[in-house]
N, C-alpha and C positions, 0 to 999 in steps of 0.2 A: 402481562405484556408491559414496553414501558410504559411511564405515565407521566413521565419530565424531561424534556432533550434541549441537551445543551448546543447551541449552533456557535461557533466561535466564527467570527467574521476580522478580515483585515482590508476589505476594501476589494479586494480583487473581485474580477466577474469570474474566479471559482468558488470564489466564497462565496457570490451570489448565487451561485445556480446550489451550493449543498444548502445554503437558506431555502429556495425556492422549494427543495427535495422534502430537506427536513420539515417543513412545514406541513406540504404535503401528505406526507406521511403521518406528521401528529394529529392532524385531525384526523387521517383513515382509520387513526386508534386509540382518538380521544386526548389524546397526551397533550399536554402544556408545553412551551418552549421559552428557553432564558437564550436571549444575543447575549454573545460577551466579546467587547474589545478591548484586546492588551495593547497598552501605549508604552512604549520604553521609560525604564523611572529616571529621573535626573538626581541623580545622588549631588548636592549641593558642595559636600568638603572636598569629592575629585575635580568640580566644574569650576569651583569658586575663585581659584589666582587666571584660571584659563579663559575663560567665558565671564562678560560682565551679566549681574544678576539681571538688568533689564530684558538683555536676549532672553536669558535662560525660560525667564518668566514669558516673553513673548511663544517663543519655542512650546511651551509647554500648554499654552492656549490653543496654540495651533494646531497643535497633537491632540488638544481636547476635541476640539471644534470638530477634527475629522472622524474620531470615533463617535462622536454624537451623530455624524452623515450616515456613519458605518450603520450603527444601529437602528438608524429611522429606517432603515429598510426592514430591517428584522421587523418594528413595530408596526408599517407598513401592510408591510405581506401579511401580518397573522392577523391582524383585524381585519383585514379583507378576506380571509379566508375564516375569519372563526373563531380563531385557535385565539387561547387563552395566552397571554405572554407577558414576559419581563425583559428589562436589560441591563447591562452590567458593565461597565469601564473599572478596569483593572491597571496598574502602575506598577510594569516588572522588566527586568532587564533580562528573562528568561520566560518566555512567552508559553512552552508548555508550563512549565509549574501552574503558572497564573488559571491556565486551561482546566488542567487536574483540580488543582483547588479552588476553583470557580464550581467546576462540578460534585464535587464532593460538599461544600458551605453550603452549595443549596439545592441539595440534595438529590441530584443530579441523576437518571440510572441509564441514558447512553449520552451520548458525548456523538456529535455527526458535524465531520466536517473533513473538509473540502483538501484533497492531493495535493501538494503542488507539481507533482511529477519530473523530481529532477534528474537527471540522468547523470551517467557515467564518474567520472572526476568529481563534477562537483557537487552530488549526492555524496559521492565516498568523503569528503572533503568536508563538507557543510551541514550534512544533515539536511535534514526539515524538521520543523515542529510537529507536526502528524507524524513524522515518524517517533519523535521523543514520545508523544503524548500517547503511543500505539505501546510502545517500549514500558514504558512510566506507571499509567494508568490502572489501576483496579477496577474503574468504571467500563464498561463497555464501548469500545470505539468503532463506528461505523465511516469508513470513508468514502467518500464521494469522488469517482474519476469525470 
């Protein structure tokens, strides 16, 4: 069975309820669990004539600040439930890759996380990262509606 799950979180209350799940679940089967939050990366040579670096730098705090909110929940929930845990802040301008290769670094063997359930046009149009990370993945993806 598994024995390591990856929960990727962005903040959303569907990202909290596939934490709450996947948690759940790791304990019912022993498994460990890593939070991971991808924060957009700021490539400094495209931002540098446009953005003065104090924003950038402010920007870039603030984007920390929130993934560290994102994953206190993850750290949260599995000590109160038990469950063994880690957490992980990633810096990517392509949020599945970050996903995939979060789970594969450390060594990952399902990957659960959360739909966003977009419909029509702007699924056709936009994607989701669940669906890249579904698409992309070697590891096993479990989603949560």
């Amino acid at each position: 069975m598994y024995k390591h799950i990856l929960l990727p979180t962005d903040g959303s209350e569907l990202s909290a309820a596939a934490i709450r799940m996947g948690i759940r679940f790791a304990k019912s089967i022993g498994a460990k669990v890593t939070g991971l939050c991808v924060i957009p990366g700021q490539d400094p040579v495209f931002y540098q004539k446009r953005i003065p670096a104090e924003a950038l730098k402010e920007a870039g705090l603030r984007l920390r600040k929130a993934a560290d909110d994102h994953l206190a929940v993850v750290a949260n929930k599995a000590m109160e439930a038990g469950v063994a845990w880690e957490v992980v802040c990633e810096s990517s301008d392509f949020p599945y890759q970050a996903i995939i290769g979060a789970a594969e670094k450390n060594e990952c063997d399902l990957i659960m996380m959360a739909s966003h359930g977009r419909r029509g046009v702007k699924a056709l149009l936009l994607g989701s990262e669940t669906q890249k990370v579904l698409t992309h993945s070697r590891v096993p993806v479990l989603v949560v509606r």
